[in-house]
C-alpha positions in Angstrom: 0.0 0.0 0.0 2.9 2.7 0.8 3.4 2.3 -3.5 -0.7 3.5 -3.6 0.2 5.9 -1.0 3.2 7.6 -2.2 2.0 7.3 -6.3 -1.2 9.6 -5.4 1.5 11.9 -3.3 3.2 12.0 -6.1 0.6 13.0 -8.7 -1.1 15.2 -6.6 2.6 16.7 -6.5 2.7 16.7 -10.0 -1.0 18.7 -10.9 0.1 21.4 -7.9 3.4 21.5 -10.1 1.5 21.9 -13.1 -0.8 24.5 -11.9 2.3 26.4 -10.4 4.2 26.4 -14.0 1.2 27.4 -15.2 -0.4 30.7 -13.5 3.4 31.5 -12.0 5.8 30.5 -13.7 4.7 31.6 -17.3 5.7 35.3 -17.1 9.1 34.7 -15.0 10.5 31.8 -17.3 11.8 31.7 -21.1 9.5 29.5 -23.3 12.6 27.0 -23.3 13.2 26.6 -19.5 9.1 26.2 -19.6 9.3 24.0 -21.4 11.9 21.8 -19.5 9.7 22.0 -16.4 6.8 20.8 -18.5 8.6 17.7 -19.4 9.6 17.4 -15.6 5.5 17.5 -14.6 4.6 15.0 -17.5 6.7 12.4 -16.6 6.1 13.3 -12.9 2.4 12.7 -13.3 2.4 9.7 -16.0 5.0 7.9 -13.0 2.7 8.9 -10.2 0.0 7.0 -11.5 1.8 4.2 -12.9 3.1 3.8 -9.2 -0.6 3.7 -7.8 -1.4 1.5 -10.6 2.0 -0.8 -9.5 1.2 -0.4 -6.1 -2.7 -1.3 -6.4 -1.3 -4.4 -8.7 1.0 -5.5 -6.3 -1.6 -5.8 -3.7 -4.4 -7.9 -5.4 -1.3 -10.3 -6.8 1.1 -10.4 -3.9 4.7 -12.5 -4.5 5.5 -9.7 -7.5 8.9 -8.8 -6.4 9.7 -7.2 -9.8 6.8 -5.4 -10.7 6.7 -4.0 -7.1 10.4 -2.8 -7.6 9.3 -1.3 -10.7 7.1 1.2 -8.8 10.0 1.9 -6.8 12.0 2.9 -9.8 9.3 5.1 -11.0 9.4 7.1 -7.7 13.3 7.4 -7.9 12.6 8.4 -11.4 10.6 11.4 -10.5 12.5 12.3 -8.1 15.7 12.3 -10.3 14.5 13.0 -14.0 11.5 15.1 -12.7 13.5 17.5 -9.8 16.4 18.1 -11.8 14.6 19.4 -14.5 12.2 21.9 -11.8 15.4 22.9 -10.6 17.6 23.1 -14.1 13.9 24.9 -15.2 14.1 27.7 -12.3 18.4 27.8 -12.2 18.2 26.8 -9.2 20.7 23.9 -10.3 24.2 24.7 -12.1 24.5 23.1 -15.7 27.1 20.7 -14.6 24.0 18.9 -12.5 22.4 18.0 -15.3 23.8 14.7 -15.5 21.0 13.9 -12.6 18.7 13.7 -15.3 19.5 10.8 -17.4 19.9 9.2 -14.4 16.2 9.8 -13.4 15.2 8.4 -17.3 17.2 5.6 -16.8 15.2 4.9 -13.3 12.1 5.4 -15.4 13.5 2.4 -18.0 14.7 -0.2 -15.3 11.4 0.6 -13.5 9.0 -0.3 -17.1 11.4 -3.5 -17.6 10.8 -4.5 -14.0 7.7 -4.6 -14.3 6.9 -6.1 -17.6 9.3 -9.5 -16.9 7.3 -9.1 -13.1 3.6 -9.3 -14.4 
């Protein structure tokens, strides 16, 4: 259940983020950077759910290690891919950072192959 739990965190995170980029960001950022931090809340929200989803799966068919992990990757994912590109969005993290978000993408990989040999 804490996969349920922190997924709908997470995309509740991710429509406040949204909002946010929306109504306060849009006059204060360059269309690029806006762009960057859109990508951050898209994959944000499409993990969030696909870690309820995960969670929710994992519960009704317990003994699935790998999918379960899976929804663990997502989360890293977002945290990683996702806040890297908030911050790299807002400056609030030097170029040489952005390594962190590959790193997040690759979380978001791992997690999607964890889960398709799991189901």
């Amino acid at each position: 259940m804490m996969l349920v739990r922190l997924g709908a965190i997470c995309a509740f995170l991710a429509v406040g983020l949204g909002a946010f980029g929306a109504h306060a960001l849009r006059s204060r950022l360059t269309e690029d950077k806006l762009k960057v931090y859109n990508t951050g809340v898209l994959y944000h929200l499409v993990h969030g759910v696909a870690a309820v989803a995960v969670g929710l799966f994992t519960v009704f068919r317990p003994g699935l290690g790998l999918v379960a992990d899976g929804g663990w990757c997502f989360l890293a994912g977002v945290v990683l891919f996702s806040g890297s590109l908030y911050l790299l969005a807002m400056q609030r993290l030097p170029g040489r950072w952005g390594f962190i978000t590959p790193v997040g993408g690759l979380f978001f990989l791992v997690g999607w192959i964890l889960v398709a040999l799991g189901a």
